[in-house]
MIFI-859936 format. One line per field, with one value per residue (C-alpha): residue in three letters; x, y, z. Coordinates in steps of 0.2 Angstrom, whole numbers, plus 5000, padded with zeros to 4 digits. Layout:
<rs>
aa: c(ALA:...)
u: c(X:...)
v: c(Y:...)
w: c(Z:...)
</rs>
This chain:
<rs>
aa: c(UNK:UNK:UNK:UNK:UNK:UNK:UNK:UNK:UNK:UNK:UNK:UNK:UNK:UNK:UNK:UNK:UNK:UNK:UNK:UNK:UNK:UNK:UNK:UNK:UNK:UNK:UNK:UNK:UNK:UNK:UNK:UNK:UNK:UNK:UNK:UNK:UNK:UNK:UNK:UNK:UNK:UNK:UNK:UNK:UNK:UNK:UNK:UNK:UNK:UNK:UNK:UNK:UNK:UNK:UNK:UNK:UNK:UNK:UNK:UNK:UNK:UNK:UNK:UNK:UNK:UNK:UNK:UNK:UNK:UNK:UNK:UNK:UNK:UNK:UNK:UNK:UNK:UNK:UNK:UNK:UNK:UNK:UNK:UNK:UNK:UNK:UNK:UNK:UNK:UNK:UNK:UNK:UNK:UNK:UNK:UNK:UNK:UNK:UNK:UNK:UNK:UNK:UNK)
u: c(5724:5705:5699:5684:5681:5666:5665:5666:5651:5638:5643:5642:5655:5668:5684:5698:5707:5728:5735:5726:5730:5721:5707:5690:5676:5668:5666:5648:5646:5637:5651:5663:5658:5653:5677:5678:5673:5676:5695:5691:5684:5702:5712:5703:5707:5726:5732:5730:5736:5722:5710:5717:5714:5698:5693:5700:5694:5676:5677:5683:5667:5656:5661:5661:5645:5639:5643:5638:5618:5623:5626:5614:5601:5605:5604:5587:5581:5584:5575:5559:5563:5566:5548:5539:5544:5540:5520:5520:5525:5512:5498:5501:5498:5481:5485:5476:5468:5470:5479:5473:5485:5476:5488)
v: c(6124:6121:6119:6112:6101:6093:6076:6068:6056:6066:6083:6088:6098:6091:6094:6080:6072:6080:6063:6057:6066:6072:6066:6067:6059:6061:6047:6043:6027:6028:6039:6026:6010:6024:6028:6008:6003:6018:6011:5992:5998:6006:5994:5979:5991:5996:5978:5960:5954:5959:5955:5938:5935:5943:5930:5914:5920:5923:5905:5896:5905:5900:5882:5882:5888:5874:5861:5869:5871:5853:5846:5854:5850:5830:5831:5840:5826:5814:5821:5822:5803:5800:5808:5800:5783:5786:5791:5780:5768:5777:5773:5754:5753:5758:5775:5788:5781:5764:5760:5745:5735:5728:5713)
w: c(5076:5077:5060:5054:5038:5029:5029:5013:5014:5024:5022:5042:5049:5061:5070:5062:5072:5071:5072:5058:5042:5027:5038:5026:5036:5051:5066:5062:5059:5042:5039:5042:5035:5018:5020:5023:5006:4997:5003:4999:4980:4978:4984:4973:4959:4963:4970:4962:4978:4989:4976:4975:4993:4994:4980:4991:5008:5001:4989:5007:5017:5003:5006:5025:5023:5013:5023:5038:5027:5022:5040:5046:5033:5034:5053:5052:5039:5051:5064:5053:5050:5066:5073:5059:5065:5082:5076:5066:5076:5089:5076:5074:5094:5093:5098:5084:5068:5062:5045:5037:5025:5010:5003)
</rs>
């Protein structure tokens, strides 16, 4: 049985695959991530369950990810401090410009 089908998202024709069934998209790869979400959309809509997960898995990246961007902007403060110190301290030896301290 070699039939051919149009693809649901691009509109090109293609031989389905028989151990796949009611098959409506092609392999291309725009193709495919076009049947992934159309799949994810319908599955937030039909199951609380799902939904519910997909909720706490993004709420526990989004945390992650701020104190990942809050590690890593304390570690790149102290850095900045740290090389500030060190011209500075370059400056008071004489090497550069000269501050003068009025008291």
């Amino acid at each position: 049985m070699n039939s051919v089908i149009q693809c649901a998202h691009c509109g090109g024709l293609f031989a389905p695959n028989l151990r796949v069934k009611n098959q409506q998209y092609c392999g291309g790869k725009d193709c495919q991530l076009a049947r992934k979400r159309n799949w994810q959309k319908e599955k937030l809509k039909t199951d609380p369950a799902y939904k519910t997960n997909q909720k706490d898995c993004q709420a526990d990246w989004q945390r992650e990810t701020e104190t990942r961007s809050g590690k890593r902007n304390g570690d790149q403060k102290r850095q900045k401090s740290l090389r500030q110190l060190i011209s500075d301290d370059g400056k008071r030896k004489g090497h550069g410009t000269h501050r003068i301290y009025a008291f």
